[in-house]
VOVEXDO-451391 format. One record per residue (C-alpha): residue number from 1; z, y, x. Coordinates in steps of 0.05 Angstrom, whole numbers. Layout:
VOVEXDO-451391
+-----+--------+--------+--------+
!   k !     pz !     py !     px !
+-----+--------+--------+--------+
! NUM !      Z !      Y !      X !
...
+-----+--------+--------+--------+
end
This chain:
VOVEXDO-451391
+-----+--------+--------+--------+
!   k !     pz !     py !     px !
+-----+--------+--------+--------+
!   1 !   -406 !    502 !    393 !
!   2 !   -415 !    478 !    322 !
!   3 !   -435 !    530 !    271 !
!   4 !   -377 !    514 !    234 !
!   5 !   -326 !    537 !    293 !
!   6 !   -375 !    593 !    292 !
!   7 !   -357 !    607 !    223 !
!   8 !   -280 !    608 !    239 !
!   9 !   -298 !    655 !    293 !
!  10 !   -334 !    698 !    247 !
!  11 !   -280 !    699 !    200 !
!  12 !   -221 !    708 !    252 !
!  13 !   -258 !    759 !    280 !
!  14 !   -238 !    788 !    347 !
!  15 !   -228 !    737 !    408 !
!  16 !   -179 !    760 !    442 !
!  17 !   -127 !    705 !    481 !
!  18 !    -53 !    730 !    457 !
!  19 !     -2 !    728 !    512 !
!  20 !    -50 !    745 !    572 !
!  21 !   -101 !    693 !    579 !
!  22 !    -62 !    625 !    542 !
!  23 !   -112 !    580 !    555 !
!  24 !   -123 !    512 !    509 !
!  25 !   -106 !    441 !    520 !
!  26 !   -158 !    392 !    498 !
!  27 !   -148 !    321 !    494 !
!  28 !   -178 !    272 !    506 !
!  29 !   -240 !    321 !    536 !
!  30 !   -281 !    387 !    518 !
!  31 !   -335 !    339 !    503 !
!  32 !   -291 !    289 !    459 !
!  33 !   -232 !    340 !    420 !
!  34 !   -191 !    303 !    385 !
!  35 !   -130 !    349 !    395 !
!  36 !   -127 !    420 !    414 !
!  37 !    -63 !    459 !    436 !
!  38 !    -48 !    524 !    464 !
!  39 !    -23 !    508 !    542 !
!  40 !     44 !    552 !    522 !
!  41 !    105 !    483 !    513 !
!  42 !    126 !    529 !    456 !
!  43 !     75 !    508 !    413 !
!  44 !     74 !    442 !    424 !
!  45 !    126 !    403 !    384 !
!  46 !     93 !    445 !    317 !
!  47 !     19 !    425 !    338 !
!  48 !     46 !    346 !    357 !
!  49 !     75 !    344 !    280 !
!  50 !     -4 !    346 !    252 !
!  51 !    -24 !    279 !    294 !
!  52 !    -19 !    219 !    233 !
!  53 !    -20 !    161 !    287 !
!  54 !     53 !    156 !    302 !
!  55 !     19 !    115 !    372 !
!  56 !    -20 !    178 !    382 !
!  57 !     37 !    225 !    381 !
!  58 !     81 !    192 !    424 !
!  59 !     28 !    178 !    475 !
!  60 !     18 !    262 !    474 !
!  61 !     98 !    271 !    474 !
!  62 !    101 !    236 !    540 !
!  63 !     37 !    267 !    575 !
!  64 !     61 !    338 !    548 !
!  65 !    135 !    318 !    575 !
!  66 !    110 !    305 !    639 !
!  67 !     77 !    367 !    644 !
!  68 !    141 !    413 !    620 !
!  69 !    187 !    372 !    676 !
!  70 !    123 !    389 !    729 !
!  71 !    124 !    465 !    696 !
!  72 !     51 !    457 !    698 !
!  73 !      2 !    477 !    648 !
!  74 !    -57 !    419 !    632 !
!  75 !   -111 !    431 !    678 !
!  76 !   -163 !    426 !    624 !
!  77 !   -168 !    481 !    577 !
!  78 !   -220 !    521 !    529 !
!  79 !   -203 !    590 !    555 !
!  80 !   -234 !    638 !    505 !
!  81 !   -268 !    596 !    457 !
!  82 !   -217 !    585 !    408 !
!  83 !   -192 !    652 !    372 !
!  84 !   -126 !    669 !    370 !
!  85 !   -123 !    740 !    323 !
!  86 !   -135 !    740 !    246 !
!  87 !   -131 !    810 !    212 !
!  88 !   -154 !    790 !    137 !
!  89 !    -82 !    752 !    130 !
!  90 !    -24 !    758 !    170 !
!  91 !    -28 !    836 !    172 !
!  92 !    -61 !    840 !    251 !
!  93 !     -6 !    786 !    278 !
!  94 !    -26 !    751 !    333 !
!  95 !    -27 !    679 !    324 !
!  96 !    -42 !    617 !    365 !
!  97 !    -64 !    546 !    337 !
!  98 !    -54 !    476 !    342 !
!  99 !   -105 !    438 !    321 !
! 100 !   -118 !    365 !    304 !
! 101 !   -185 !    343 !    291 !
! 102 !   -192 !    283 !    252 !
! 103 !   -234 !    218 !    270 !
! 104 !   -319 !    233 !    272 !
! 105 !   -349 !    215 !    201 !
! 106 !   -383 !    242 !    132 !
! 107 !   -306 !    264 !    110 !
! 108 !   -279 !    291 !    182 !
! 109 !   -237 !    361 !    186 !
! 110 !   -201 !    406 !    238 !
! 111 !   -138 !    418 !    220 !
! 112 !   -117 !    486 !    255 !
! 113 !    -32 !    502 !    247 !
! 114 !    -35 !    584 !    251 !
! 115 !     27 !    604 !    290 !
! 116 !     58 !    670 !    313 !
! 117 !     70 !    689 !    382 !
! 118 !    147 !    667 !    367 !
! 119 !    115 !    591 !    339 !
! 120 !    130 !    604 !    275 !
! 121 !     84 !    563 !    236 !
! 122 !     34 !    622 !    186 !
! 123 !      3 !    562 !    145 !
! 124 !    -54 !    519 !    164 !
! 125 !   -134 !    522 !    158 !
! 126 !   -178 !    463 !    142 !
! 127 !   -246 !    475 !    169 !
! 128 !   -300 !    414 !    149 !
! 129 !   -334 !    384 !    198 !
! 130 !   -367 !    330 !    170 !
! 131 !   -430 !    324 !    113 !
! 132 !   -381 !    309 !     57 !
! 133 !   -321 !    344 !     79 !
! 134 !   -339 !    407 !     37 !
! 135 !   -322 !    364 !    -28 !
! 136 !   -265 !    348 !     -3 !
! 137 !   -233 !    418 !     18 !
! 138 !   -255 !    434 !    -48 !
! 139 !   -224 !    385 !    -87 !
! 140 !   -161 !    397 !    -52 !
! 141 !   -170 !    470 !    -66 !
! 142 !   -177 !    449 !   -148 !
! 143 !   -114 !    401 !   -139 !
! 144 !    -73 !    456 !   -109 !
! 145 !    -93 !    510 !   -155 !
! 146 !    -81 !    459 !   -218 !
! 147 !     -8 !    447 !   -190 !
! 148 !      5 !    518 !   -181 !
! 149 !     -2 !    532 !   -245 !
! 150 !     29 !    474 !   -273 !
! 151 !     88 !    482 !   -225 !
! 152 !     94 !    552 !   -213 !
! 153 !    163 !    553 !   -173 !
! 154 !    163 !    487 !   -143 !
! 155 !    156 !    494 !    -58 !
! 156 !    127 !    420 !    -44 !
! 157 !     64 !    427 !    -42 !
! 158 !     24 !    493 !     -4 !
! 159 !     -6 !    554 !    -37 !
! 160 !    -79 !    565 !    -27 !
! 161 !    -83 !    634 !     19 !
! 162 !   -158 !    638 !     28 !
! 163 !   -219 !    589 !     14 !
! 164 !   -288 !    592 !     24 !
! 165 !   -347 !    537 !     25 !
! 166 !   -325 !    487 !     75 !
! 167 !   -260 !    525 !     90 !
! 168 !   -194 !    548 !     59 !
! 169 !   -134 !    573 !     96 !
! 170 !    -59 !    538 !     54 !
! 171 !      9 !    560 !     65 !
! 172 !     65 !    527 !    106 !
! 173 !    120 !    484 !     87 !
! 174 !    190 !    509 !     90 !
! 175 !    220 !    515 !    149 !
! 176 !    290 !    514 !    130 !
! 177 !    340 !    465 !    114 !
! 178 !    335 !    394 !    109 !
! 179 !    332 !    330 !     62 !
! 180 !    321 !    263 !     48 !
! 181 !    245 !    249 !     58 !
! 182 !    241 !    180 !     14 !
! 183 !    283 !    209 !    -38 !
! 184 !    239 !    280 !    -44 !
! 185 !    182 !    242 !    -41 !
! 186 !    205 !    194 !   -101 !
! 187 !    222 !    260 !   -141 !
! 188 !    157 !    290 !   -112 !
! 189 !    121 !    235 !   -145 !
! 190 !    159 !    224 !   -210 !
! 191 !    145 !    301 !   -226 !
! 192 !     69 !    289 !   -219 !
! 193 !     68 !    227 !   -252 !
! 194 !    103 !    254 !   -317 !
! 195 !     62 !    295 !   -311 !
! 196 !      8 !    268 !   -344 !
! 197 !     35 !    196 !   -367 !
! 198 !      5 !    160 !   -410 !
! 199 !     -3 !     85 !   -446 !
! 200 !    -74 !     53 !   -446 !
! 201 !   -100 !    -16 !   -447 !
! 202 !   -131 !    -40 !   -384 !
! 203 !   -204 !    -49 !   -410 !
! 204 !   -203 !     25 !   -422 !
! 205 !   -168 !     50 !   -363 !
! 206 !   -170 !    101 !   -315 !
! 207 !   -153 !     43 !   -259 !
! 208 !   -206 !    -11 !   -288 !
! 209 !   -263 !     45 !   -286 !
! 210 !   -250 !     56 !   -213 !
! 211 !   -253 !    -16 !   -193 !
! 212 !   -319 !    -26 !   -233 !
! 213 !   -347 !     35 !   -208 !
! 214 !   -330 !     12 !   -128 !
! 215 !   -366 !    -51 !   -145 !
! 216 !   -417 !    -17 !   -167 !
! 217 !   -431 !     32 !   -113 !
! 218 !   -409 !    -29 !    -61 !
! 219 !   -462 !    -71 !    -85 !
! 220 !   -519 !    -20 !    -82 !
! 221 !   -496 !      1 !    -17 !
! 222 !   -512 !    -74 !      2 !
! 223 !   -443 !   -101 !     11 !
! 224 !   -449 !   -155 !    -42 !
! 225 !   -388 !   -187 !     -2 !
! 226 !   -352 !   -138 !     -9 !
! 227 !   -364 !   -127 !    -85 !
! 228 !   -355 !   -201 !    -91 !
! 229 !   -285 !   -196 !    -70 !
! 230 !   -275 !   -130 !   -109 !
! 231 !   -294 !   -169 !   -172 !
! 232 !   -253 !   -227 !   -151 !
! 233 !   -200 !   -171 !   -159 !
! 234 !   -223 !   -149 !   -220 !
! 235 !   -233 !   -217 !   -251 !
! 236 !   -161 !   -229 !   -237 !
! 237 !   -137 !   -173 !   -263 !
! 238 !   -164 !   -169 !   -324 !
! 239 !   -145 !   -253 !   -332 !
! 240 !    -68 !   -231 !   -322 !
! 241 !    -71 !   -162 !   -349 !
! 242 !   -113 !   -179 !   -416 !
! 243 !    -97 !   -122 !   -463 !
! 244 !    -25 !   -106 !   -442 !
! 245 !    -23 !    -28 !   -433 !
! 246 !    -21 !     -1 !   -375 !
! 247 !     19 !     69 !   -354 !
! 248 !    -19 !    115 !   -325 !
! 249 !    -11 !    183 !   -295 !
! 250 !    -26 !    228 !   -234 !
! 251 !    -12 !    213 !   -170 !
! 252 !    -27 !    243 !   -102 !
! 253 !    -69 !    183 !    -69 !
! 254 !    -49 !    182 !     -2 !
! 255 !     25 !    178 !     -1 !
! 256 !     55 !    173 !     65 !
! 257 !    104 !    197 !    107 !
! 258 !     55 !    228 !    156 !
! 259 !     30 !    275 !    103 !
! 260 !    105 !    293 !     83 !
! 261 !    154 !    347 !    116 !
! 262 !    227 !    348 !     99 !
! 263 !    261 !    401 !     73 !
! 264 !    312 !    419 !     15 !
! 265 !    253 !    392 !    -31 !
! 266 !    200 !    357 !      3 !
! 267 !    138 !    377 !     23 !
! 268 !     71 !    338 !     23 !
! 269 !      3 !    363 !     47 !
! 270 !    -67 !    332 !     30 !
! 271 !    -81 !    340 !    -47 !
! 272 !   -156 !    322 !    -40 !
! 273 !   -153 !    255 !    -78 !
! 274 !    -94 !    279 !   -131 !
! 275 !   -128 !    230 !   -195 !
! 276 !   -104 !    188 !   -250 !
! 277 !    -72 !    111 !   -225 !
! 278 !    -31 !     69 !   -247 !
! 279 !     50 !     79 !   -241 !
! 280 !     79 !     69 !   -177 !
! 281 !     13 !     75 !   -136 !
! 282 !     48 !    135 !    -94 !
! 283 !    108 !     89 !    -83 !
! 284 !     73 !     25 !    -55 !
! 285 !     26 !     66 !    -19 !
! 286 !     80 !    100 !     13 !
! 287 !    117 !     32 !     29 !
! 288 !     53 !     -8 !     48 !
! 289 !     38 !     52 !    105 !
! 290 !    109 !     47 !    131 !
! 291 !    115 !    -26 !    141 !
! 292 !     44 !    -33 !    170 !
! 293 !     72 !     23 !    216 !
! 294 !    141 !    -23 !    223 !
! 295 !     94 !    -87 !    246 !
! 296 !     50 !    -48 !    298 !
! 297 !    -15 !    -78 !    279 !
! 298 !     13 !   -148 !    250 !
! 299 !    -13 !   -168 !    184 !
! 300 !     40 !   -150 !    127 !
! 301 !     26 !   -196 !     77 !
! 302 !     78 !   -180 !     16 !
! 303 !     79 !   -121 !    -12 !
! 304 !    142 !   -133 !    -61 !
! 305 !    184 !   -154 !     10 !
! 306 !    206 !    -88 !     27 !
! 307 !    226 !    -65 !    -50 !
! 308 !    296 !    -76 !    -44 !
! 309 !    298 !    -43 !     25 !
! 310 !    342 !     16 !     40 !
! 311 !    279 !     68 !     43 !
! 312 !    255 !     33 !    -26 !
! 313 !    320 !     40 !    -57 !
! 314 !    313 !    121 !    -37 !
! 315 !    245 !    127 !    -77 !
! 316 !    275 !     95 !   -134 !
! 317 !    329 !    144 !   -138 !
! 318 !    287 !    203 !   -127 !
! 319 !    235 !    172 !   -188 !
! 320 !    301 !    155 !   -224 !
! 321 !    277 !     89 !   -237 !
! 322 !    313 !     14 !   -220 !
! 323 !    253 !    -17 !   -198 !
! 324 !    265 !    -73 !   -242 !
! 325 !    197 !    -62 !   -288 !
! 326 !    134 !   -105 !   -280 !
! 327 !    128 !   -100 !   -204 !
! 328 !     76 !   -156 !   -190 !
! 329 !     28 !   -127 !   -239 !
! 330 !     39 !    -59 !   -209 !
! 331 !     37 !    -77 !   -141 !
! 332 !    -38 !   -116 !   -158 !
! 333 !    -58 !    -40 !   -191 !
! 334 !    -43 !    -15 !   -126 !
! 335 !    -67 !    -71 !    -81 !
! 336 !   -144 !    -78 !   -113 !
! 337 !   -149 !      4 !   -120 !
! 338 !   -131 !     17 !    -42 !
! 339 !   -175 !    -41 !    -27 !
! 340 !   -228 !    -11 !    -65 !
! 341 !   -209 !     61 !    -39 !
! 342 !   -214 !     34 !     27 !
! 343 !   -287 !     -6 !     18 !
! 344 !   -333 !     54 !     -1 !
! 345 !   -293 !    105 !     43 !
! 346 !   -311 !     52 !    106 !
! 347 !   -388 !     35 !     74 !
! 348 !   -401 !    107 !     71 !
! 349 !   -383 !    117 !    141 !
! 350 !   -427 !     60 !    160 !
! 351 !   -361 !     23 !    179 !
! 352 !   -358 !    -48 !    166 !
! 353 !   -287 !    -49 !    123 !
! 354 !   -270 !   -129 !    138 !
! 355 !   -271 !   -103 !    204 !
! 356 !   -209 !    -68 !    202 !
! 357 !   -138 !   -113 !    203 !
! 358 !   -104 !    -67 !    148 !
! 359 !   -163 !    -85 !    100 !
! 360 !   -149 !   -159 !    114 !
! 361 !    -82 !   -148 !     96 !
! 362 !    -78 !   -111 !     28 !
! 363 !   -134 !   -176 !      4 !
! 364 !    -84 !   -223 !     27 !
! 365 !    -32 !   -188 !     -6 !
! 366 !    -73 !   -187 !    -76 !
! 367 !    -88 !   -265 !    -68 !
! 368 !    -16 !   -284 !    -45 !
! 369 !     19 !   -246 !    -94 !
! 370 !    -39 !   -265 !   -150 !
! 371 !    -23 !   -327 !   -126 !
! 372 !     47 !   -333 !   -141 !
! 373 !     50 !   -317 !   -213 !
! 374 !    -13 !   -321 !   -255 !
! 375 !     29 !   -294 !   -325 !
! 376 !     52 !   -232 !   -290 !
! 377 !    112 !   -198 !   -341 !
! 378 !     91 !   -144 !   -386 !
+-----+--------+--------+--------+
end
């Protein structure tokens, strides 16, 4: 066992198995976890909703379906070695998890849902796992605390409970009522955006920086064609953009559907890469995810051809905007930072990013759309 699920024990304390020896299902193998689930079917739907590959989850659905019809429990379990009491915060209750534990690299987590013996969802833990995930529980820790305080009474984001090194423990969402998910998460994303806005040229942005600072850290890392196309980005860029300003503001960084829950307000999990972009990167990124879902692996080459689409329309109206502002040079903010994003998150896990089809497609994107229009509107 790893020493950090030795930490959880430590902190959870007592092992004891709630409900007379539950049992745990493991998938794909002990050896290989990618997904861990108490063998009880009650806990199952809440533990499913933490898988992010939609192809993933349904795969599970059907394997856990079959097993509910067969009233048979998995025949693969860790009996015992996951704990299922915590005294230090839920007042002795016995709880159960669900956890999801996230592709093997410097940034991987668990993800462990802390339920009740009635599967009501407690909140969740985030346990790190790999050499750089630290950083990153704490830097969602940071953004969390930050939007507490700036947003004391708004429920859509969680509430830290608990956080150590490499740890912290974050309330649930709300588990009543229900919304509209691309309208919440327009509003979700207009609050935090405002929140912060401001008007800068785009030799001194926030946006520029990043790019230069990927190149730079791209090209040491000995990916000079990689940086080559990242200044190909920025080259363009700064050709259209010259010194038109630029709005900036905060923005959550990875804003899709799979990190959202609806509810009266919306709800979105994941704050570790909350940072200052350019307007509208929580929008596209948001749209971009849901049509490469939409195309099952094919390329998606415009980014601007879902705008006018009924979800699209729905963020508008929750960011109380008509869409009709400089979209092209917007969508190219986006485009080159998720690119860049994208590069030094695959480099530093010693992944080759023009390996991967989605990476193919946002530089596509950039070109075609660079393409189209070299005077983009300002």
């Amino acid at each position: 066992m790893s020493d950090r699920l030795v930490q959880l024990k430590e902190f959870f304390g007592d092992l004891t198995l709630g409900g007379g020896g539950l049992g745990w299902w493991v998938f794909p193998s002990r050896q290989r976890p990618r997904f861990v689930i108490p063998t009880d079917p009650r806990f199952w739907q809440e533990g499913l909703s933490f898988v992010s590959s939609r192809k993933k989850r349904i795969a599970l659905s059907v394997i856990l379906k079959a097993y509910r019809l067969l009233r048979r429990k998995p025949d693969f379990g860790l009996e015992g070695d996951w704990p299922v009491t915590i005294q230090q915060l839920f007042g002795g209750k016995v709880i159960h998890f669900a956890a999801y534990v996230s592709t093997p690299s410097r940034f991987s987590k668990y993800t462990l849902v802390l339920l009740s013996q009635s599967a009501e969802p407690l909140g969740f833990a985030k346990l790190s796992e790999g050499q750089d995930a630290d950083k990153a529980i704490e830097d969602e820790v940071n953004a969390l605390t930050f939007l507490t305080q700036k947003f004391p009474d708004l429920r859509s984001f969680p509430r830290v409970i608990y956080q150590a090194k490499g740890f912290a423990v974050q309330s649930p969402a709300p588990s009543s009522g229900h919304g509209k998910l691309a309208e919440n998460a327009g509003r979700i994303a207009a609050r935090l955006f405002r929140l912060q806005v401001c008007e800068v040229p785009w030799i001194e942005s926030e946006s520029r920086r990043a790019l230069l600072d990927s190149i730079h850290e791209v090209h040491n890392a000995d990916r000079v064609d990689v940086s080559e196309l990242l200044k190909e980005m920025e080259r363009k860029l700064s050709e259209i953009l010259g010194k038109t300003l630029i709005r900036e503001g905060l923005t959550h960084g990875d804003f899709v559907s799979w990190n959202m829950v609806d509810g009266p307000e919306g709800f979105v999990f994941d704050w570790e890469w909350l940072g200052r972009r350019a307007e509208y990167h929580d929008l596209f990124h948001f749209l971009w995810f849901r049509d490469l879902q939409a195309a099952k692996g094919s390329e998606v080459v415009s980014l601007l051809s879902g705008w006018q689409s009924p979800e699209a329309q729905s963020l508008l109206k929750g960011y109380q905007a008509d869409g009709t502002g400089p979209l092209k040079r917007d969508a190219l903010l986006y485009l080159a930072s998720c690119f860049a994003f994208y590069s030094r998150h695959c480099i530093a896990n010693q992944n080759d990013p023009l390996a991967f089809p989605f990476m193919i497609a946002i530089l596509k994107a950039f070109r075609t759309l660079a393409k189209e229009d070299s005077q983009m509107p300002c």
